[in-house]
DRENNU-377690 format. One record per residue (C-alpha): x, y, z. Coordinates in steps of 0.5 Angstrom, whole numbers, plus 500, padded with zeros to 3 digits. Each point is the difference from the previous one (the first is absolute). Layout:
BEGIN
{px = X; py = Y; pz = Z} $
...
END
This chain:
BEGIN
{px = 667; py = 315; pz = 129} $
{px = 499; py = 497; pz = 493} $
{px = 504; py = 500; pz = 494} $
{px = 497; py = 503; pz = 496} $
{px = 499; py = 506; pz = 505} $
{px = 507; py = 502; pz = 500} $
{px = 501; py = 500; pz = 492} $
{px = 494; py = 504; pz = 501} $
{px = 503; py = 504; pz = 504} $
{px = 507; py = 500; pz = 496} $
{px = 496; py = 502; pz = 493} $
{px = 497; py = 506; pz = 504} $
{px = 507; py = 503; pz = 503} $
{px = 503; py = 499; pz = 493} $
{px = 494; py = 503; pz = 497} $
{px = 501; py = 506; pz = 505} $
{px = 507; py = 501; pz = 499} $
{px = 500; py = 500; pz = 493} $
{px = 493; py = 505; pz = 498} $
{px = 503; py = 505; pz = 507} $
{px = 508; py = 499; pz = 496} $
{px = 497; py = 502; pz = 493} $
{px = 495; py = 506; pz = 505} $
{px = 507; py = 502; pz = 502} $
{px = 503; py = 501; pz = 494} $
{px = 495; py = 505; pz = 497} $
{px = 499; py = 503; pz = 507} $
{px = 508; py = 501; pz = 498} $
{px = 498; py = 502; pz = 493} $
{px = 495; py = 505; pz = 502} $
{px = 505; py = 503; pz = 504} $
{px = 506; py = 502; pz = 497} $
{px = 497; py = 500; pz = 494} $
{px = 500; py = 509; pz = 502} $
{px = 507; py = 499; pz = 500} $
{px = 501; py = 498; pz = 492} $
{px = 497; py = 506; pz = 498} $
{px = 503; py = 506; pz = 505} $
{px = 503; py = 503; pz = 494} $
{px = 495; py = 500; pz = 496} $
{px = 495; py = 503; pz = 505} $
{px = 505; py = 506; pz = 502} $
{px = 501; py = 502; pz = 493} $
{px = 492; py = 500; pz = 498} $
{px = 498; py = 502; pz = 507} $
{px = 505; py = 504; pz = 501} $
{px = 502; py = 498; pz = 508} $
{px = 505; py = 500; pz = 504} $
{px = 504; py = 495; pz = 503} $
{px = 498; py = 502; pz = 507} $
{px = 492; py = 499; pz = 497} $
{px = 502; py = 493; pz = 496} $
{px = 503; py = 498; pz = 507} $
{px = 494; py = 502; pz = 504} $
{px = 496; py = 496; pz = 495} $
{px = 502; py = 493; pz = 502} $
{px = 500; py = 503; pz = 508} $
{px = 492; py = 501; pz = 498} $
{px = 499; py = 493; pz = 499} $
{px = 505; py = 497; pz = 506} $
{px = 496; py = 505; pz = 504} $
{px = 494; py = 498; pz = 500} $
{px = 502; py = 493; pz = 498} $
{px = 503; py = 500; pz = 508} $
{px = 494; py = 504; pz = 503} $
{px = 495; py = 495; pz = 497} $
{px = 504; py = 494; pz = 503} $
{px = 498; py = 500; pz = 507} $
{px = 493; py = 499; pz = 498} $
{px = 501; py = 494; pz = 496} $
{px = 505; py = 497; pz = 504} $
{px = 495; py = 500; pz = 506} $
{px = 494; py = 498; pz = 495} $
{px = 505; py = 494; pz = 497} $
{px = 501; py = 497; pz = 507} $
{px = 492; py = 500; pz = 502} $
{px = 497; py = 499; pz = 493} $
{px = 500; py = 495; pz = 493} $
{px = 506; py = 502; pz = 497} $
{px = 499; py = 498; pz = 492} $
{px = 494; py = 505; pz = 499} $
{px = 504; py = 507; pz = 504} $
{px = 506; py = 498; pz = 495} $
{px = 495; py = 500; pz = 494} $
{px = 497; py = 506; pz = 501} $
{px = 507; py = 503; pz = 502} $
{px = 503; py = 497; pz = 493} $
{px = 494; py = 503; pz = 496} $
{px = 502; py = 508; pz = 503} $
{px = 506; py = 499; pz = 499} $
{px = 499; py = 499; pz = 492} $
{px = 495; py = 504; pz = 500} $
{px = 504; py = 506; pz = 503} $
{px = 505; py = 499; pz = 495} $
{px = 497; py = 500; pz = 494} $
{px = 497; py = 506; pz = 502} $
{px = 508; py = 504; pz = 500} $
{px = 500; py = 500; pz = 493} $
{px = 493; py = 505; pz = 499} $
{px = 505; py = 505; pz = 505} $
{px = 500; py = 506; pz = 497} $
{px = 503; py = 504; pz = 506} $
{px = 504; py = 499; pz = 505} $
{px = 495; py = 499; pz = 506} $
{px = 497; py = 494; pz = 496} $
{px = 505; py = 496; pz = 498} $
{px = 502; py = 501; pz = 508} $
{px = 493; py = 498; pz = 502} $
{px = 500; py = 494; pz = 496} $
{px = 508; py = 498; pz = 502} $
{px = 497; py = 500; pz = 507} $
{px = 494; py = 496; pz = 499} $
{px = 504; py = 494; pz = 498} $
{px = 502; py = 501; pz = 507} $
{px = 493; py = 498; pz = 502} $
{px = 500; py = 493; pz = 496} $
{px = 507; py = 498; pz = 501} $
{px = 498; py = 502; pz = 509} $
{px = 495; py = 494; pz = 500} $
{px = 505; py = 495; pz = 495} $
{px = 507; py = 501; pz = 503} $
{px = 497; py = 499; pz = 508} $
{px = 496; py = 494; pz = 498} $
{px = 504; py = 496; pz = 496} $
{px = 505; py = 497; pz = 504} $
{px = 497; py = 499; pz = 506} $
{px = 495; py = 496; pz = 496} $
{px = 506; py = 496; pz = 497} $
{px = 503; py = 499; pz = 506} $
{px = 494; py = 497; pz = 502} $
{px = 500; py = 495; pz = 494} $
{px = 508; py = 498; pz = 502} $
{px = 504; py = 498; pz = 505} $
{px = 505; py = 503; pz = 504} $
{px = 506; py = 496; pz = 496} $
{px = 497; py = 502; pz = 493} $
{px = 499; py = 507; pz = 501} $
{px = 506; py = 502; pz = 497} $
{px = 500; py = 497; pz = 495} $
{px = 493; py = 502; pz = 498} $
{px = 500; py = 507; pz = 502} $
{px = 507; py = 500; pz = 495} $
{px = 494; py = 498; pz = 494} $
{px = 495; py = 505; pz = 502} $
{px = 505; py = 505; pz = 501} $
{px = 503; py = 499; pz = 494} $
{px = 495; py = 503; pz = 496} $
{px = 503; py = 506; pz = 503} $
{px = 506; py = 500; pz = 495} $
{px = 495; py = 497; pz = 495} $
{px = 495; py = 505; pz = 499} $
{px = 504; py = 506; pz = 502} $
{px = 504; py = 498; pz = 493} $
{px = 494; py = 499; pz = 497} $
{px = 498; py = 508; pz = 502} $
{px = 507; py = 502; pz = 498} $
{px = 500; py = 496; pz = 493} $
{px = 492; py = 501; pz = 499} $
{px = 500; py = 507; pz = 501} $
{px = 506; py = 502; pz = 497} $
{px = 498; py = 497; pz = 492} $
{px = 492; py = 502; pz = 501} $
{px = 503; py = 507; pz = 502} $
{px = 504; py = 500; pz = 494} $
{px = 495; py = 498; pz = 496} $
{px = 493; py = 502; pz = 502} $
{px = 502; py = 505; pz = 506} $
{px = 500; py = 499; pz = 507} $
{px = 492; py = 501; pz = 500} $
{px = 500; py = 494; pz = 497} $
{px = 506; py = 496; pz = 505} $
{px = 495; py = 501; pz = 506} $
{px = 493; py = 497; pz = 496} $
{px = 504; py = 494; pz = 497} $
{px = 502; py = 499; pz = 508} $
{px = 494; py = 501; pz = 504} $
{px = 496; py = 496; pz = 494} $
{px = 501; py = 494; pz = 503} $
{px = 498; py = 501; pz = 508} $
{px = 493; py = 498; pz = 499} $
{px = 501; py = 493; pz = 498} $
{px = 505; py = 498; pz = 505} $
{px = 495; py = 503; pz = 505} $
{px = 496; py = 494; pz = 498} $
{px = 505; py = 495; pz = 500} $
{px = 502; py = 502; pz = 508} $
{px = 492; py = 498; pz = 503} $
{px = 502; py = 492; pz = 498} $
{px = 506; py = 500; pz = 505} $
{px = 498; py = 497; pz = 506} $
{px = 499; py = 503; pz = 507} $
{px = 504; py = 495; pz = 505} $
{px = 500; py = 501; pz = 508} $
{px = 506; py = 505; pz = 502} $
{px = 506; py = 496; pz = 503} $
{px = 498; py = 494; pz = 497} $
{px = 507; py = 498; pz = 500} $
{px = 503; py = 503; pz = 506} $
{px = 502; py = 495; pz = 506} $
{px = 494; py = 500; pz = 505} $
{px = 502; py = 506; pz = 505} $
{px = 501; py = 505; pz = 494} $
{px = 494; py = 498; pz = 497} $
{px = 495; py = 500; pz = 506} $
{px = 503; py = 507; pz = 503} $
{px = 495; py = 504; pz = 502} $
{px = 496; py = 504; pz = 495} $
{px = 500; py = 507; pz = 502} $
{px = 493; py = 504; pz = 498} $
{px = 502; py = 507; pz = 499} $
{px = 504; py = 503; pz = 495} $
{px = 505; py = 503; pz = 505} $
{px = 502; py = 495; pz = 504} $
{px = 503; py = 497; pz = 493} $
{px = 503; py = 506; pz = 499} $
{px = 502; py = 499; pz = 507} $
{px = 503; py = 494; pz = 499} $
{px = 504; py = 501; pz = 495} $
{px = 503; py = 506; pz = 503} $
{px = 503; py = 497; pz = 505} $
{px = 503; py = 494; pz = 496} $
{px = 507; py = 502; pz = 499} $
{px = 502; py = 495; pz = 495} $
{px = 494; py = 503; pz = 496} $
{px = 502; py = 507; pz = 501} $
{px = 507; py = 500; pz = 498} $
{px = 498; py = 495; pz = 494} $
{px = 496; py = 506; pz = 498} $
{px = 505; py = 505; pz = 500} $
{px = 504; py = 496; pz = 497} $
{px = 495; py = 499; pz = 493} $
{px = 498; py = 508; pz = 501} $
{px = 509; py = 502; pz = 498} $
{px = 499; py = 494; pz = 495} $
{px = 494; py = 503; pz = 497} $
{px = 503; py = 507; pz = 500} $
{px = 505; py = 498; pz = 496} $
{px = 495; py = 496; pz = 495} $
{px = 495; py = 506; pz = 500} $
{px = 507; py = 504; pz = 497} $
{px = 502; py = 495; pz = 495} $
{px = 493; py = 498; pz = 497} $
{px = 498; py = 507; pz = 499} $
{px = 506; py = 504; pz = 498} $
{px = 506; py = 494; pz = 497} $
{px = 496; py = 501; pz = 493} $
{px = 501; py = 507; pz = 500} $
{px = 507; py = 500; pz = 503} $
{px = 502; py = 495; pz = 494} $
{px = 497; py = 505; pz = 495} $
{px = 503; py = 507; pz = 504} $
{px = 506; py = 498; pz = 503} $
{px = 502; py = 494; pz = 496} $
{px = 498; py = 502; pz = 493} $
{px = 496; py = 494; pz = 498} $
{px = 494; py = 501; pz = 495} $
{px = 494; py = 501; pz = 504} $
{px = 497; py = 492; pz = 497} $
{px = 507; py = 497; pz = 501} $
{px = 500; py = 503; pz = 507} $
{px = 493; py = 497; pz = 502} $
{px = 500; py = 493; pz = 496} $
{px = 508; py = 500; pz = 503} $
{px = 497; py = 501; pz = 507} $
{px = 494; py = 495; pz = 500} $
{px = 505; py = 495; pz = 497} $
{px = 504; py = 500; pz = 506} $
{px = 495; py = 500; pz = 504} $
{px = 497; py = 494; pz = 498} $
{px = 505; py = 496; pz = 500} $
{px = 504; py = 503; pz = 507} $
{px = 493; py = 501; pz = 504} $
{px = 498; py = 492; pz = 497} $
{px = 508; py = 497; pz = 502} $
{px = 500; py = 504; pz = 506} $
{px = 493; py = 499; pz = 503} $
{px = 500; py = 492; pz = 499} $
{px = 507; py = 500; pz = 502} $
{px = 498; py = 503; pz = 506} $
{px = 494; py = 497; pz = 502} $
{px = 504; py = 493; pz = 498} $
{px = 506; py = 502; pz = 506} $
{px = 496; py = 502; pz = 505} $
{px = 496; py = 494; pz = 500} $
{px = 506; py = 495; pz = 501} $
{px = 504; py = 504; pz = 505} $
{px = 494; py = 499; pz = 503} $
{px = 502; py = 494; pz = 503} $
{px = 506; py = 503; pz = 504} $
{px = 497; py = 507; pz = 502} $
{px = 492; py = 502; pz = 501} $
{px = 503; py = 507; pz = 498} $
{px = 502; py = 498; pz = 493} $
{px = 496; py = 504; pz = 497} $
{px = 502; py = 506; pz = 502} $
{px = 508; py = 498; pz = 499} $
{px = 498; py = 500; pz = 493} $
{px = 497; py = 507; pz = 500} $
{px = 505; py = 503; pz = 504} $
{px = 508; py = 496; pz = 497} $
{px = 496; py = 501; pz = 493} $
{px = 499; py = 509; pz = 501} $
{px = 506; py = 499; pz = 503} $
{px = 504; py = 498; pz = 495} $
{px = 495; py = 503; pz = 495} $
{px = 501; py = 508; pz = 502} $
{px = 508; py = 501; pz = 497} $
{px = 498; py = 497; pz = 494} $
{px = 494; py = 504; pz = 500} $
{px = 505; py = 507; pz = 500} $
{px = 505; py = 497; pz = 496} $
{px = 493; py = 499; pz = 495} $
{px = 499; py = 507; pz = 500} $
{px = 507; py = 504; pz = 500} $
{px = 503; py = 496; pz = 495} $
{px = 500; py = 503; pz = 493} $
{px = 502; py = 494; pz = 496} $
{px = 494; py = 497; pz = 497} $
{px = 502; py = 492; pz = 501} $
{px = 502; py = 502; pz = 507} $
{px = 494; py = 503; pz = 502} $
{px = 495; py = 496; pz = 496} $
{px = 503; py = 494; pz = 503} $
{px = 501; py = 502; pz = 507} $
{px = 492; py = 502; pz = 500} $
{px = 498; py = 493; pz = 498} $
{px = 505; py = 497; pz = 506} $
{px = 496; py = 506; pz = 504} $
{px = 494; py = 498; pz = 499} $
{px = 501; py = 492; pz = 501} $
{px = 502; py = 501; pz = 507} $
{px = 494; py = 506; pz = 501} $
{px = 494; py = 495; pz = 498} $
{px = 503; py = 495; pz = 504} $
{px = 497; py = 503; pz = 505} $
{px = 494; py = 500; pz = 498} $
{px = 496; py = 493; pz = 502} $
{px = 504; py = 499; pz = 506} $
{px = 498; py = 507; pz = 503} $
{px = 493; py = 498; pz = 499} $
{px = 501; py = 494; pz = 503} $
{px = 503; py = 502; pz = 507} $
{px = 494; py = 505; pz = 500} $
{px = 495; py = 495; pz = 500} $
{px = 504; py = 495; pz = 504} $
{px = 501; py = 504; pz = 506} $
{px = 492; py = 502; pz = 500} $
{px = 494; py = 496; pz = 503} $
{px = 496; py = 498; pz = 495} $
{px = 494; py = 503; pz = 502} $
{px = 504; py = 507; pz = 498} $
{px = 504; py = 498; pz = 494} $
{px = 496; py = 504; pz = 495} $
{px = 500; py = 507; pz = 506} $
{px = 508; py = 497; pz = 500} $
{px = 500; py = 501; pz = 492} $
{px = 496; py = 507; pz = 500} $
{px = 504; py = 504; pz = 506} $
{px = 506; py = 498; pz = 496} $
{px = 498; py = 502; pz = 493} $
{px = 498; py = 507; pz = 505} $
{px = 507; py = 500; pz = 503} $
{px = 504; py = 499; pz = 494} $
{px = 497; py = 504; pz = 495} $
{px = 500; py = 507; pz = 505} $
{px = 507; py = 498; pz = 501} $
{px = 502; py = 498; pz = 494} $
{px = 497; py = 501; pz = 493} $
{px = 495; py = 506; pz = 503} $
{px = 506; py = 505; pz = 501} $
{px = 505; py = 497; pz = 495} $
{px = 497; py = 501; pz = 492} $
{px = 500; py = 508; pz = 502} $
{px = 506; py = 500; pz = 504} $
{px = 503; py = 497; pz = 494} $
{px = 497; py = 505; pz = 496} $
{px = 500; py = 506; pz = 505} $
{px = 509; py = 499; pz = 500} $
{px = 500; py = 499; pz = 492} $
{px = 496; py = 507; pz = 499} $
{px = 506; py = 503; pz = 504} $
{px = 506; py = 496; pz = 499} $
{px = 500; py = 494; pz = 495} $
{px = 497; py = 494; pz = 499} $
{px = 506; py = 496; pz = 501} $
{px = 502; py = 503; pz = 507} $
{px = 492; py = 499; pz = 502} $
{px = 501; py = 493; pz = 498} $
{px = 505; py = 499; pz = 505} $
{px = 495; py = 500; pz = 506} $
{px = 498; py = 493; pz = 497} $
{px = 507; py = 496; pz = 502} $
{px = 499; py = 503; pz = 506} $
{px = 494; py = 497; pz = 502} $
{px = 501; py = 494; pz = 498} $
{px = 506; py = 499; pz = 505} $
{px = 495; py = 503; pz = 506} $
{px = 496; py = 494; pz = 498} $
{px = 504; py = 494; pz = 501} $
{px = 503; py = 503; pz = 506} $
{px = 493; py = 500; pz = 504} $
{px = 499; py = 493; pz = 496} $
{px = 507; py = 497; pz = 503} $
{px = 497; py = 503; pz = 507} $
{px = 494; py = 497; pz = 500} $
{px = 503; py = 493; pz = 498} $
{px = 505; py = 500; pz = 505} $
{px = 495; py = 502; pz = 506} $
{px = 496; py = 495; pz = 497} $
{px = 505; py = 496; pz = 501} $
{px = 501; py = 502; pz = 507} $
{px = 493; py = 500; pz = 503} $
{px = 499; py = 493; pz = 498} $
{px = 507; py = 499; pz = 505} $
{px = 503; py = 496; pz = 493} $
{px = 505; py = 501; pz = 496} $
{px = 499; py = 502; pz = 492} $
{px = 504; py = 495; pz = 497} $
{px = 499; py = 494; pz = 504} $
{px = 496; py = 495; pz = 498} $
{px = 493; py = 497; pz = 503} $
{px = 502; py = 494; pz = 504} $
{px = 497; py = 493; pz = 497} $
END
């Protein structure tokens, strides 16, 4: 190899991180920016709590129906082009949310975002791993990640002052306006060959040729399934606090509606930046004393996260609760790039993207499908603060199926998890 090959090859890996990163944020933007103005869409169109939960259900439904699909195209076909055209749905679909004039149009709209972010949210990890090696992806798994906090603030702060000054129409034009651009930028990133990176057994592992023997795979890979199960509790939880905290701080807690959004998009930024890198840092250097580091961290993080988490929506006091939220969500992203980590790293390389796919499948039914309307369902007939009560609880369920994972890992391996790697 020359030297100017592996510069060339640095700058495209740079290049892919840092347009897939700044995709992510208004991947995230897009997303949440429904949950900015969930009050003003229930008193101009009149909805139940119920019906603005099964709005975001709408969009995650199709979202996790639609991943299969391009879980399966991203392991067989170039890669940039499908996340191009998923970016450009995306948008599209989110500007049109704001030309609702009824319930089954908003909801139609909301759902398909899900298509665009099907065809994104499988490919681009698997095509950054490719970019990465093993001892790297934490930490760049941390970066890309981290545009989740960033751009869900975005969403929160962005369609909060729009909403308060031009309507929540306009909050949905101003977030979807950008998507074409990007869809642009996305077709420079370099196609690279899958597991370029990984140590010649994984990399020269049987292709299979077939959907279902991917799928077949993957179902027969424990560590794969209990990761899996673990980021389905997780999203629970994520899915409850995204869409209902702006409210539970403006109904329960008696902040203005703007405090309530601008606060909550705040904290998340900064929380979901610290904790995320955090995490991404942490697991990568444990990984010199367990090949489970990854999943140590999600499991001891949503462990210690969840009594934190209660006492964030039990407590009356403002500075307590707003101080034990920031503790809570710290230790909660924390989880967020290694667990995408241990997801690709137990796979071959050749069902990264189908890996990625049946995960998204797995954690949105179980998780942020059923959470948003339950939530909304259990405060219809108690209350919101009582309802909220579920999300603690699905944290701790988390870090005890990490912290299982972790320690059978451990296990199979037949060494111990705390032992350093002999020299």
């Amino acid at each position: 190899m020359t030297d100017a090959e592996p510069l060339s090859a640095r700058r495209a890996a740079a290049y892919a991180l840092a347009v897939l990163t700044f995709i992510n944020l208004f991947n995230y933007l897009d997303r949440w920016v429904l949950s900015a103005v969930l009050e003003s869409v229930k008193r101009d169109m009149h909805f139940s709590d119920t019906q603005l939960g099964v709005l975001a259900t709408g969009f995650i439904l199709v979202y996790m129906v639609t991943s299969p699909l391009f879980g399966a195209l991203g392991d067989r076909k170039r890669r940039p082009p499908l996340i191009a055209l998923g970016v450009a749905i995306w948008s599209i679909a989110t500007s049109l949310a704001g030309f609702a004039r009824g319930f089954g149009s908003l909801f139609a709209a909301r759902s398909l975002v899900g298509v665009g972010e099907a065809a994104y949210a499988t490919i681009a990890p698997a095509l950054l791993a490719d970019h990465f090696p093993l001892e790297k992806r934490g930490r760049v798994f941390a970066i890309f990640f981290a545009a989740i906090p960033v751009g869900s603030a975005a969403g929160y702060v962005v369609g909060g002052l729009v909403d308060q000054h031009f309507g929540w129409r306009a909050a949905f034009w101003v977030a979807g306006a950008p998507g074409l651009l990007l869809a642009l930028l996305v077709l420079a990133v370099r196609e690279v060959p899958r597991g370029q990176h990984d140590d010649s057994a994984i990399q020269h592992a049987p292709t299979r040729k077939t959907m279902i023997g991917a799928y077949s795979d993957l179902l027969h890979n424990v560590q794969y399934i209990l990761a899996v199960l673990g980021y389905a509790a997780y999203t629970f939880a994520l899915g409850g606090l995204a869409i209902w905290t702006p409210a539970f701080l403006e109904r329960v807690r008696g902040l203005p509606r703007h405090d309530a959004t601008v606060s909550f998009g705040a904290i998340v930024l900064l929380t979901g930046f610290t904790g995320t890198f955090l995490g991404g840092w942490l697991s990568d250097y444990a990984l010199r004393w367990s090949r489970q580091s990854y999943l140590w961290v999600c499991g001891i993080s949503s462990l210690l996260a969840a009594p934190v988490a209660l006492v964030a929506f039990t407590s009356p006091d403002k500075r307590i609760y707003f101080a034990a939220i920031v503790i809570a969500e710290v230790l909660v992203f924390a989880s967020t790039g290694p667990v995408n980590s241990a997801i690709v790293n137990v796979v071959a390389p050749t069902e990264r993207a189908t890996a990625v796919a049946l995960s998204i499948f797995v954690m949105h039914l179980l998780g942020d499908v059923p959470s948003p309307p339950l939530i909304g369902f259990v405060s219809d007939r108690t209350s919101l603060g009582r309802a909220f009560l579920m999300v603690p609880v699905a944290i701790l369920l988390s870090g005890v199926i990490w912290s299982y994972a972790a320690w059978r890992g451990a296990r199979v391996e037949g060494t111990s998890s705390l032992r350093p790697p002999s020299l």
